[in-house]
N, C-alpha and C positions, 0 to 999 in steps of 0.2 A: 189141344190146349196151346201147345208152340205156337202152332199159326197162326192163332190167333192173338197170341203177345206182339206177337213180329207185327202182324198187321196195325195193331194199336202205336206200336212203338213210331212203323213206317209214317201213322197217320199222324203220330204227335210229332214227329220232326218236321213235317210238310205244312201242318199248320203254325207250328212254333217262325217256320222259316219266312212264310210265305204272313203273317203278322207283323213280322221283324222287316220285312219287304217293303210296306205299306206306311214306315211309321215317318218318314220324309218326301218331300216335292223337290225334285233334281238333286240331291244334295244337301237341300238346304235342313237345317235344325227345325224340329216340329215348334219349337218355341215364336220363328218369324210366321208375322200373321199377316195373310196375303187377303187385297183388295182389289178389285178389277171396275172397270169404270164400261160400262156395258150399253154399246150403242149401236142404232143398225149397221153403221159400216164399219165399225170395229170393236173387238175386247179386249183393253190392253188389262193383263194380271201382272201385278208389281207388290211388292214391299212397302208395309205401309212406309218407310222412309223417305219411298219415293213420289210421292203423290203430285209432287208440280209438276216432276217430270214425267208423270205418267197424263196427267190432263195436258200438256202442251205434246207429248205424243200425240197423242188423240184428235186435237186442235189440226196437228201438221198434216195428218190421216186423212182428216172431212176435208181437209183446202185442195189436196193435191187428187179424193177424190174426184171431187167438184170443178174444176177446174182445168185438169188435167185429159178431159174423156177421151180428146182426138189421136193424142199422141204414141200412145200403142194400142187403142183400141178402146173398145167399148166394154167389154166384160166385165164384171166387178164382183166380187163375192167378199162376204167380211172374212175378216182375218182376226185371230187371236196372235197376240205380241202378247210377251212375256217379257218383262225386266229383269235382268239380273245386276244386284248390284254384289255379290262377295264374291268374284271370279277376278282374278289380276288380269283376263285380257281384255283387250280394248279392241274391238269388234263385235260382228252380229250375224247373223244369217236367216234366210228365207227357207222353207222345203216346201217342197210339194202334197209331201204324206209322211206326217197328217199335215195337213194344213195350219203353216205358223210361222213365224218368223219371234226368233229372240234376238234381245238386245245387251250385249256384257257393258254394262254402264258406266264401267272405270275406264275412264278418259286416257287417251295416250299423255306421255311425259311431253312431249312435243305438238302441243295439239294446231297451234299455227302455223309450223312447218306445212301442214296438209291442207289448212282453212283456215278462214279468218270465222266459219261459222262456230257454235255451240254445240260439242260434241252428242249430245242428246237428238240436237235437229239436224246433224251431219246423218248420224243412223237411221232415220226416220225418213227421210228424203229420198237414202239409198235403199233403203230395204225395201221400201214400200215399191219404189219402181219395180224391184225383180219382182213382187208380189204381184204385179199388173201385167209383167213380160207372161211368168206363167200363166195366169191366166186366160191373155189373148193368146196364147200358143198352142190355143185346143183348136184350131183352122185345119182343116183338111184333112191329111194323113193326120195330122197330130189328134185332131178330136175322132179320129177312128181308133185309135191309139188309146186313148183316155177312155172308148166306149168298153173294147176289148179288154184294158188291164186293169181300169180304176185309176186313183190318185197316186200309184207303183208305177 
């Protein structure tokens, strides 16, 4: 009869916990309702706040696929971008695995000092590059590499 309490008890913290795990996206409050604008060469998910800037992502995505083929190669795979806009840093990043790049949407205090561009299409210009670098960087060793460990 013990063991059986204990097991119940084990199984009710692990689901109590692992619900309580589930109940937000990065941080965010289950309250913000997320929209994604979903296209073959890319998925940007953003806040509904954010929806111009997520269509002029999107926009800057197709031009620089399109456009761009020669420059580091020909490879292309969609990418999901994620917007954040409640994070105070002003930056973004690409990864490999899983496959994504997010963007922290809050503008630096100085945003001229570095551009004369529009912080939204300053992020989007650069991220998307490293998203192209790794991709064309399965060549050789590297896409032996990619065959052996995966997107790790």
């Amino acid at each position: 009869m013990r063991s059986s309490s204990l097991l119940f008890t084990l199984l009710l913290v692990f689901t109590l916990s692992f619900s309580c795990a589930q109940s937000s996206f990065g941080g965010y409050p289950t309250s913000i309702h997320w929209n994604q604008i979903n296209t073959p060469t890319v998925r940007v998910i953003f806040p509904d706040s954010l929806e111009n800037r997520a269509q002029r992502v999107a926009n800057i995505v197709h031009y620089m696929n399109d456009e761009n083929q020669g420059l580091l190669g020909t490879k292309r795979r969609k990418v999901d971008i994620i917007l954040r806009n409640h994070d105070v840093i002003s930056n973004g990043y690409a990864q490999i695995a899983p496959f994504k790049t997010e963007f922290f949407m809050q503008a630096p205090q100085k945003t001229f000092e570095e551009s004369a561009i529009d912080w939204t299409d300053q992020l989007a210009i650069h991220e998307y590059r490293h998203i192209t670098q790794f991709l064309n960087a399965k060549r050789g060793i590297g896409n032996l590499i990619y065959w052996l460990f995966g997107d790790y």
